[in-house]
ZAZA-465004 format. One record per residue (C-alpha): x, y, z. Coordinates in Angstrom, 1 decimal, padded with zeros to 4 digits. Example, Ala and Ser with C-alpha at 12.3 -4.5 7.8 and 13.67 -1.06 7.14 Angstrom:
// ZAZA-465004
atom x=012.3, y=-004.5, z=007.8
atom x=013.7, y=-001.1, z=007.1
// end
This chain:
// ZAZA-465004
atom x=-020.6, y=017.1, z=012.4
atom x=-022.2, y=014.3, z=010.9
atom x=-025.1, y=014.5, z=008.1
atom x=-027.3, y=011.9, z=007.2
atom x=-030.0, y=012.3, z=004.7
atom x=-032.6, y=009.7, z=003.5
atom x=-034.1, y=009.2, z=000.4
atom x=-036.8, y=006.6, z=-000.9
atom x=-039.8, y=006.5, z=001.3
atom x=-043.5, y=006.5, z=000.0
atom x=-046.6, y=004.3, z=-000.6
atom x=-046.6, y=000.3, z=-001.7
atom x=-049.3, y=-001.6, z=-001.6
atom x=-048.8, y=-004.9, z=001.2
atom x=-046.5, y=-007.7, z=-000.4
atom x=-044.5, y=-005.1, z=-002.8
atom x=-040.8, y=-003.2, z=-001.9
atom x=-039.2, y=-000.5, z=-001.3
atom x=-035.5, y=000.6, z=-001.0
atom x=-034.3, y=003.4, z=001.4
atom x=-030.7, y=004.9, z=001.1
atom x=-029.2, y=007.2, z=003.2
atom x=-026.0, y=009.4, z=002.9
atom x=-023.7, y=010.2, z=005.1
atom x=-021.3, y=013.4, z=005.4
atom x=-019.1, y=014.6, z=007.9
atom x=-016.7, y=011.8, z=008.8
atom x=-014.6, y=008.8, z=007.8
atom x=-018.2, y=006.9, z=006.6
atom x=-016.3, y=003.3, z=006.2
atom x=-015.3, y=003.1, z=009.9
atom x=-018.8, y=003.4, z=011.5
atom x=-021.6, y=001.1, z=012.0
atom x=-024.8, y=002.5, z=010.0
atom x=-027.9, y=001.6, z=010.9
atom x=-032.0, y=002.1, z=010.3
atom x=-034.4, y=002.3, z=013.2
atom x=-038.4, y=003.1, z=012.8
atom x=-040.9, y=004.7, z=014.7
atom x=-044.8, y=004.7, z=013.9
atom x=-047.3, y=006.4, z=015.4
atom x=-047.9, y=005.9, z=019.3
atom x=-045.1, y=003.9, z=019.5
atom x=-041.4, y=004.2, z=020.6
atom x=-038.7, y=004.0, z=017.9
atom x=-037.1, y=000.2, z=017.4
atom x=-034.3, y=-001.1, z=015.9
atom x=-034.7, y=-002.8, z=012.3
atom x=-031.0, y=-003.0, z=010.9
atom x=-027.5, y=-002.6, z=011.1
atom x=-024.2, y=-003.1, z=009.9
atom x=-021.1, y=-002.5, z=011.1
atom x=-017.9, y=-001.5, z=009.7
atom x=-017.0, y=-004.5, z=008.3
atom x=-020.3, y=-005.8, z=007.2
atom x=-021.5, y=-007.3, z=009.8
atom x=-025.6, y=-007.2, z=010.0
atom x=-027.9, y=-007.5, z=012.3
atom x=-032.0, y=-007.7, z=012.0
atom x=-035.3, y=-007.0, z=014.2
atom x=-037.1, y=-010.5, z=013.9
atom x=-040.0, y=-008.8, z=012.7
atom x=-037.6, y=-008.1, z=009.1
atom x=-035.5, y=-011.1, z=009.3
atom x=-035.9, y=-012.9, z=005.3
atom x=-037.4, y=-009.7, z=003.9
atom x=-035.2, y=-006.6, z=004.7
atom x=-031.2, y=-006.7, z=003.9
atom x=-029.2, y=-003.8, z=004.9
atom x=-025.9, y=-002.8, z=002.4
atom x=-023.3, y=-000.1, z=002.7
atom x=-021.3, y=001.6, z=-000.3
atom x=-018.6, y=002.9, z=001.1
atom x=-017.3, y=004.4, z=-001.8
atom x=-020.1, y=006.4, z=-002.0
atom x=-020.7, y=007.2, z=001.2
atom x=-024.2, y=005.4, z=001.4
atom x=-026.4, y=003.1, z=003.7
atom x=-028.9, y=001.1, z=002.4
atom x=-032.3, y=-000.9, z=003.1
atom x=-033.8, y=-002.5, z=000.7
atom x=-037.4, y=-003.7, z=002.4
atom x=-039.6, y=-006.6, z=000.5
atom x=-042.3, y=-008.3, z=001.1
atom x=-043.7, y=-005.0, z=003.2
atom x=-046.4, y=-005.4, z=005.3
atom x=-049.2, y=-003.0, z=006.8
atom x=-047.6, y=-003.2, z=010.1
atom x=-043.8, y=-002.0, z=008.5
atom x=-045.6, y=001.4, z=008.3
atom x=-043.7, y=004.2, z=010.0
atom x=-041.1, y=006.6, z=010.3
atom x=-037.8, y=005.2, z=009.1
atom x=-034.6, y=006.3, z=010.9
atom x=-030.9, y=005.7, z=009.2
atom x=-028.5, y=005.9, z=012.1
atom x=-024.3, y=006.4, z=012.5
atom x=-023.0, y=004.7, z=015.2
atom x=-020.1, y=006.3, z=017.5
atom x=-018.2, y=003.7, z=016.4
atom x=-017.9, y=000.3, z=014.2
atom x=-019.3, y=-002.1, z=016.2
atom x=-023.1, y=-003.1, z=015.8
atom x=-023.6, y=-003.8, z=019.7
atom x=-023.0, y=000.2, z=020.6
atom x=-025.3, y=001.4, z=017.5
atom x=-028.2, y=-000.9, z=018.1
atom x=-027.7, y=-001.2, z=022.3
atom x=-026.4, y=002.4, z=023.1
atom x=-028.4, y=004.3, z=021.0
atom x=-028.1, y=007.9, z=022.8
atom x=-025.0, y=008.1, z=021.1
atom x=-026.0, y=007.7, z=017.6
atom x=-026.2, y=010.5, z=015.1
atom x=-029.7, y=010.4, z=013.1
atom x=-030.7, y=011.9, z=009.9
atom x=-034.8, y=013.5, z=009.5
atom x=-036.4, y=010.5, z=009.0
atom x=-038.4, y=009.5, z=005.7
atom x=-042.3, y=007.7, z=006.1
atom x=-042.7, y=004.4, z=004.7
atom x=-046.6, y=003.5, z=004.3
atom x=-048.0, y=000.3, z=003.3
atom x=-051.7, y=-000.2, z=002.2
atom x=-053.7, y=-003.3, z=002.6
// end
């Protein structure tokens, strides 16, 4: 059974950062593709980042130049570090495991994905 837990949300005024991590537990963490996803209110839940097993990464436009997505694999641990944040980057944030390494299945074929609780990001103006 995987586990993921997050860590790092909160408040930040517009224009300042944040970093969310997420652990994983449960299974080989080095082989998967681990990604975050984000869901504010009214609104479905989109992609933001992933990376895949090998560290590949992949980005929403709306992120691309101030979000970068990392992975530890010695400790287990999936990162997004978020700068330059914006009113409109307020939300739920999702980490996700992917079924497999590859970043097309975790970001395309997201019914399969294992999700941790989810951790709110809010940004002031």
């Amino acid at each position: 059974q995987v586990q993921l837990v997050e860590s790092g949300g909160g408040l930040v005024q517009a224009g300042g950062s944040l970093r969310l991590s997420c652990a994983a537990s449960g299974r080989t963490f080095s082989s998967y593709a681990m990604g975050w996803f984000r869901q504010a209110p009214g609104k479905e839940r989109e992609f933001v980042a992933a990376i895949s097993w090998n560290g590949s990464t992949s980005y929403a436009d709306s992120v691309k130049g101030r979000f970068t997505i990392s992975r530890d694999n010695a400790k287990n641990t999936v990162y997004l570090q978020m700068n330059s944040l914006k009113p409109e980057d307020t939300a739920v944030y999702y980490c996700a495991a992917g079924r497999d390494g590859s970043l097309h299945n975790i970001v395309l074929v997201t019914a399969t994905n294992y999700w941790g609780q989810g951790t709110q990001v809010t940004v002031s103006s």
